[in-house]
Kinemage of the C-alpha trace (Angstrom):
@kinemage 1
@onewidth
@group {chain A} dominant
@subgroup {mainchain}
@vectorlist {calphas} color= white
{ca unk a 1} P -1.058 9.759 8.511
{ca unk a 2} L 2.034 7.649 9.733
{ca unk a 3} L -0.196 4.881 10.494
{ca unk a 4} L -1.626 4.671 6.993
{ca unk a 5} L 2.211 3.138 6.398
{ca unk a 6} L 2.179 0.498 9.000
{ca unk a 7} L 1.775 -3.190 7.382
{ca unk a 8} L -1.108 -4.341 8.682
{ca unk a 9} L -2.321 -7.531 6.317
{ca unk a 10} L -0.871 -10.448 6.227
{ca unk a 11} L 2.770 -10.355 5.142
{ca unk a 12} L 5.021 -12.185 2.317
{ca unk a 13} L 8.451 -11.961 1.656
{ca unk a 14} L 10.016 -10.859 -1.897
{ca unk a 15} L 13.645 -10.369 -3.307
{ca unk a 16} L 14.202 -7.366 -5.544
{ca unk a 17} L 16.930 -5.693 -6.953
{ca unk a 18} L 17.016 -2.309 -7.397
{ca unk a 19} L 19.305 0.489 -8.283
{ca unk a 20} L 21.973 1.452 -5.508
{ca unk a 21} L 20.220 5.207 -5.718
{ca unk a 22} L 16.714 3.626 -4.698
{ca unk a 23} L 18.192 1.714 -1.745
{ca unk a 24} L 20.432 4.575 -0.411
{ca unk a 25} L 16.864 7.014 -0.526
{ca unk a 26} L 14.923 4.545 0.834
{ca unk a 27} L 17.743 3.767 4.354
{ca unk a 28} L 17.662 7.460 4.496
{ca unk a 29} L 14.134 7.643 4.635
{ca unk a 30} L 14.107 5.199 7.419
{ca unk a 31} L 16.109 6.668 9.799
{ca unk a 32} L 14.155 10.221 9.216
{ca unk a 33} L 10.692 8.771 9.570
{ca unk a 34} L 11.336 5.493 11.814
{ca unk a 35} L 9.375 3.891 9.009
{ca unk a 36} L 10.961 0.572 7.856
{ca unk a 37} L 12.171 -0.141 4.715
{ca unk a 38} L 9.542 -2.409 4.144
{ca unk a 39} L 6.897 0.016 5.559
{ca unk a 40} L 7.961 2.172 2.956
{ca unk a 41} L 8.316 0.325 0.140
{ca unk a 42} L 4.696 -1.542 0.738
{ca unk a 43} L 3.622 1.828 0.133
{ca unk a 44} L 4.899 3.120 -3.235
{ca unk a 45} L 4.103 -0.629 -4.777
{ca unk a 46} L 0.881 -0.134 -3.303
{ca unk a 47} L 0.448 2.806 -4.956
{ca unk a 48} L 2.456 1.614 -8.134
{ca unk a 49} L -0.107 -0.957 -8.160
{ca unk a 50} L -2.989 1.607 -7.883
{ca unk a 51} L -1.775 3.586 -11.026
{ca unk a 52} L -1.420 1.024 -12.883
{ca unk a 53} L -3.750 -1.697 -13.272
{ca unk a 54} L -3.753 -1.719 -16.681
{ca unk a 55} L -1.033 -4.160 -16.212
{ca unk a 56} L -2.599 -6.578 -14.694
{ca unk a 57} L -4.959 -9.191 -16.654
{ca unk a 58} L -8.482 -7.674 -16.826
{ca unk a 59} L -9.479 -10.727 -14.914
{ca unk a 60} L -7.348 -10.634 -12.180
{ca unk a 61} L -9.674 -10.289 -9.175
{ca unk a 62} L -12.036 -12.263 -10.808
{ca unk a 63} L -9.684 -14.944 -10.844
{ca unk a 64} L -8.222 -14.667 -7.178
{ca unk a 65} L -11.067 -13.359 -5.196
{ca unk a 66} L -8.536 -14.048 -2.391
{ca unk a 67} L -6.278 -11.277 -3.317
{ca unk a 68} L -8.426 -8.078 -2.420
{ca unk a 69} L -7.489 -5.074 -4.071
{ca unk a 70} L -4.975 -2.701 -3.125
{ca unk a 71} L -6.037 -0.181 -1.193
């Protein structure tokens, strides 16, 4: 299952900010795992992204055929 975390697609860089609680979780997940942060995060916004579709314009894909779906 620890490969299912690996980034595997191309990659893209993006700034967030988010609460001091999220970060400290997320560094302590690291160093239990040996995931990276950004292993980690790519998978809760992929899932994020999963659950919630309804937030995206109905014609998303249709629109950027480029930009397969999350899986």
């Amino acid at each position: 299952m620890r490969d299912d975390y690996k980034i595997v697609k191309s990659i893209d860089s993006l700034n967030l900010e988010v609460e001091a609680g999220v970060t400290n979780i997320l560094r302590a997940m690291e160093a239990h795992t040996k995931l990276t942060v950004s292993e980690l995060a790519n998978t809760a916004l992929k899932r994020f992204i999963s659950a919630h579709k309804d937030f995206l314009p109905s014609d998303y894909y249709e629109k950027n055929p480029k930009h397969s779906q999350v899986k």
